[in-house]
VOGUMI-736583 format. One record per residue: residue number from 1; residue in one letter; z, x, y negated of N, C-alpha, C, O in turn. Coordinates in steps of 0.001 Angstrom, whole numbers, plus 500000, padded with zeros to 6 digits. Example, Ala and Ser with C-alpha at 12.3 -4.5 7.8 and 13.67 -1.06 7.14 Angstrom:
   num   residu       nz       nx       ny      caz      cax      cay       cz       cx       cy       oz       ox       oy
     1        a   507800   513190   505690   507800   512300   504500   507800   513200   503300   508465   514236   503319
     2        s   507080   512850   502250   507140   513670   501060   507870   512900   499970   508039   513409   498862
END
This chain:
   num   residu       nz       nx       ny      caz      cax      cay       cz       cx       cy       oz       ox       oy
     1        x   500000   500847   501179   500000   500000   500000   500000   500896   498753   500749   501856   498575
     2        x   499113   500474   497969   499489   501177   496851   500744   501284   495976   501188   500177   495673
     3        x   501296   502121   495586   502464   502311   494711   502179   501715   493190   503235   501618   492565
     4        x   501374   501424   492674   501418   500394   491707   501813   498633   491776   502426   497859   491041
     5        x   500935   498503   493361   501198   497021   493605   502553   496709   494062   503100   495616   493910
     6        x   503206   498028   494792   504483   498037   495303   505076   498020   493753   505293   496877   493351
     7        x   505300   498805   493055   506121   498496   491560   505999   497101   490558   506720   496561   489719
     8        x   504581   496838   491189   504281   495307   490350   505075   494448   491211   505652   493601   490529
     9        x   505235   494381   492016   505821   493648   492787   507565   493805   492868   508317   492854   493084
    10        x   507942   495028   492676   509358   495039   492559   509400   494210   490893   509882   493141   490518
    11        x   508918   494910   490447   509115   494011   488810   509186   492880   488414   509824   492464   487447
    12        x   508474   492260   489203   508498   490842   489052   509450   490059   489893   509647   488849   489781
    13        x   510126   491014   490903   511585   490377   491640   512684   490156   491013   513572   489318   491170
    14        x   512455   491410   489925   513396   491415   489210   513007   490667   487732   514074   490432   487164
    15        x   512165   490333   487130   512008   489205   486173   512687   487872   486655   513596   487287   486066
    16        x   512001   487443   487994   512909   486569   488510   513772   486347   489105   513776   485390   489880
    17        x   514533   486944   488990   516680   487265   489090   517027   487056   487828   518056   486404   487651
    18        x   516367   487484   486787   516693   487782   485330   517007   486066   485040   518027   485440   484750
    19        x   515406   485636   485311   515174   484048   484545   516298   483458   485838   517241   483024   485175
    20        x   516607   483262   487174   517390   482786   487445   519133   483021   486643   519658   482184   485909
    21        x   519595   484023   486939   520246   484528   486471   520881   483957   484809   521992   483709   484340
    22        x   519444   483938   484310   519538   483132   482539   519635   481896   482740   519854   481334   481667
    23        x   519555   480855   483989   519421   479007   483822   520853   479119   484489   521640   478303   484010
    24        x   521333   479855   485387   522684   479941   485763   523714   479998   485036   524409   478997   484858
    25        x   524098   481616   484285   524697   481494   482830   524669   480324   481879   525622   479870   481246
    26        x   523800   480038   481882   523271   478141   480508   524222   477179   481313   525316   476682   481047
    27        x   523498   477117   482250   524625   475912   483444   525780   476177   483284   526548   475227   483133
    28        x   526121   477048   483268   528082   477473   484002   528061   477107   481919   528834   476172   481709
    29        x   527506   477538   480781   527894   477718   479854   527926   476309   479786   529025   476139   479258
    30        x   527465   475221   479963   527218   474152   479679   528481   473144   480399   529204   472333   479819
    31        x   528464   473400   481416   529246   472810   482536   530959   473515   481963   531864   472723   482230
    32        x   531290   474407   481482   532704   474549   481276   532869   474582   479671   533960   474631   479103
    33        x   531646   474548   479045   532272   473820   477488   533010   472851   477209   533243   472858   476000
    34        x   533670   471715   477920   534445   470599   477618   535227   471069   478155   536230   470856   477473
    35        x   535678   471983   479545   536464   471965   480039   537736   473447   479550   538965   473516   479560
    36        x   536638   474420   479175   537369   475515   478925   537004   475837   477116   536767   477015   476848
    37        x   536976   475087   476255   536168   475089   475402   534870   476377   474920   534126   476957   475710
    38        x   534907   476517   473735   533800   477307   473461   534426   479045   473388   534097   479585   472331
    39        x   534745   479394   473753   534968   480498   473679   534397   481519   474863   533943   482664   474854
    40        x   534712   480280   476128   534138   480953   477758   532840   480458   477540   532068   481301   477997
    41        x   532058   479268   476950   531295   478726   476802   530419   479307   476209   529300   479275   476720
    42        x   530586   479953   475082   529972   481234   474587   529667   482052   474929   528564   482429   474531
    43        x   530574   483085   476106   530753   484395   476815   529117   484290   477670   528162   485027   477918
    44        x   529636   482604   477939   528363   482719   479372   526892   482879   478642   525951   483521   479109
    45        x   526901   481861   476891   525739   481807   476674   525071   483057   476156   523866   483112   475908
    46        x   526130   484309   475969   525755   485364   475562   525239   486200   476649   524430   487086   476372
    47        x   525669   485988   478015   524897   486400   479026   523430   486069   479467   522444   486790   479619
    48        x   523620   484816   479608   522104   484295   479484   521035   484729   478262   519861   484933   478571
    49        x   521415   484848   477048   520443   485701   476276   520587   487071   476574   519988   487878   475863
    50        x   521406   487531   477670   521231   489088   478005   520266   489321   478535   519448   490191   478238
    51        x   520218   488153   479874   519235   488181   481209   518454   487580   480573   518850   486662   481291
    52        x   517675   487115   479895   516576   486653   479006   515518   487630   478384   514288   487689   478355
    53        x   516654   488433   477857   516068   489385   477179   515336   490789   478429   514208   491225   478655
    54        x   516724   491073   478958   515942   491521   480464   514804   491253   481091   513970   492075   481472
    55        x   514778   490257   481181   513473   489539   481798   512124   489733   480973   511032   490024   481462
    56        x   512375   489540   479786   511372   490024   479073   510920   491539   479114   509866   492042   479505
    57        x   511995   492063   478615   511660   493254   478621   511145   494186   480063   510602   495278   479901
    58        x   511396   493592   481524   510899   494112   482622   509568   493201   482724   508697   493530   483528
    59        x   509438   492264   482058   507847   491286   482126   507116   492671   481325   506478   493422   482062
    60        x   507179   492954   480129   506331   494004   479498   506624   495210   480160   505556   495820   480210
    61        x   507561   495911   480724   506967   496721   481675   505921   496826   482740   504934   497526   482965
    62        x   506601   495764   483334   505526   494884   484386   503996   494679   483770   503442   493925   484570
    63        x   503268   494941   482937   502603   494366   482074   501479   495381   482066   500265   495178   482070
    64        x   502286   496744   482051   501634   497715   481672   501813   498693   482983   501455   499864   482862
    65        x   502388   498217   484298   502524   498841   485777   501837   498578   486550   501385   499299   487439
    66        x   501523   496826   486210   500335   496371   486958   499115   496716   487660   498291   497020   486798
    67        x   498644   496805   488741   497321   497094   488738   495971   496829   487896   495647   495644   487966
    68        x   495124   497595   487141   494338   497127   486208   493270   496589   487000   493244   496733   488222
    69        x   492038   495730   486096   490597   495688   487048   490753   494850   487874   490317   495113   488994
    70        x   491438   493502   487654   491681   492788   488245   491961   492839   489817   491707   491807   490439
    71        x   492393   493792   490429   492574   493638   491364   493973   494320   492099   494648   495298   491779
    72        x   494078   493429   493133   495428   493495   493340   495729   493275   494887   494784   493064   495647
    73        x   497093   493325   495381   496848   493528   496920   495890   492026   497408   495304   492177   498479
    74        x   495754   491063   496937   495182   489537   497242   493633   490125   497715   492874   490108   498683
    75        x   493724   490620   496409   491696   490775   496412   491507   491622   497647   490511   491522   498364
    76        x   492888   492787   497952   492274   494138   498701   492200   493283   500564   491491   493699   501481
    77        x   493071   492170   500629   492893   491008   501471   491990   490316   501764   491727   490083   502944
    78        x   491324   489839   500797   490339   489382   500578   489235   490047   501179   488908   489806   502341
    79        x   488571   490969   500372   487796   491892   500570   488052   492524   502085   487071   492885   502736
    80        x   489156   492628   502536   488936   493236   504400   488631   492070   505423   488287   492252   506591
    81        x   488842   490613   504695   488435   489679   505619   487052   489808   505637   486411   490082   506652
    82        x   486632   489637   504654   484741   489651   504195   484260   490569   505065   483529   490280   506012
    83        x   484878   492390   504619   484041   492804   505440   484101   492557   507192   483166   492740   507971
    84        x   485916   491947   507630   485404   492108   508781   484861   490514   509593   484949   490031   510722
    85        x   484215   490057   508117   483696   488293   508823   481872   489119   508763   481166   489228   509765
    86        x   481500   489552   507472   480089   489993   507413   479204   491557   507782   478035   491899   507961
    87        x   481017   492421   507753   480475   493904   508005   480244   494422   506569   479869   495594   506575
    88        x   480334   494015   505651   479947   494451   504475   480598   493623   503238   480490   492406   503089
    89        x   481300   494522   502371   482036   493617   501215   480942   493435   500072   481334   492505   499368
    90        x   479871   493878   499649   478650   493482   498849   478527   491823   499000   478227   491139   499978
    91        x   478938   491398   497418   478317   489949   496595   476787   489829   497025   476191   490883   497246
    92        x   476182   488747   497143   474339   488762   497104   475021   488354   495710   476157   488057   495342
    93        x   473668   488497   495082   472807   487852   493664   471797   487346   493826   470834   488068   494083
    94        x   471606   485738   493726   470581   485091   493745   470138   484743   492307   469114   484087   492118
END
């Protein structure tokens, strides 16, 4: 496997831990504001704009780790079925 698609792929595991991570914090911040008022209520919502920001900021890494040229492990899938349905990965042009 290539080591780009392997890093695109860790990156984006971790974007989405981040965005989970950020609706979790909101919840718990949301869910113990009446109960514990705003002070814990706060703590949490300041976490969630932590992991927010995380997330972003490993999305623009991710961004620029990516495989370029549109292609990616899908296509390199793709392309080994073809050749081994036709023997040959060459498009016609009609």
């Amino acid at each position: 496997m290539n080591p780009r698609i392997a890093w695109h792929r860790v990156l984006v595991t971790v974007v989405v831990v981040f965005l989970v991570l950020t609706v979790g914090f909101y919840v718990t911040s949301v869910v113990l504001a009446p109960a514990d008022g705003r002070n814990v209520a706060g703590l949490f919502v300041g976490w969630a704009m932590f992991a927010m920001v995380g997330a972003i900021v490993f999305g623009i890494i991710d961004f620029f780790v990516r495989p370029l040229g549109g292609r990616s492990g899908d296509a390199e899938v793709i392309a080994a079925a073809e050749e081994a349905r036709t023997g040959s990965t060459r498009t016609q042009t009609r």
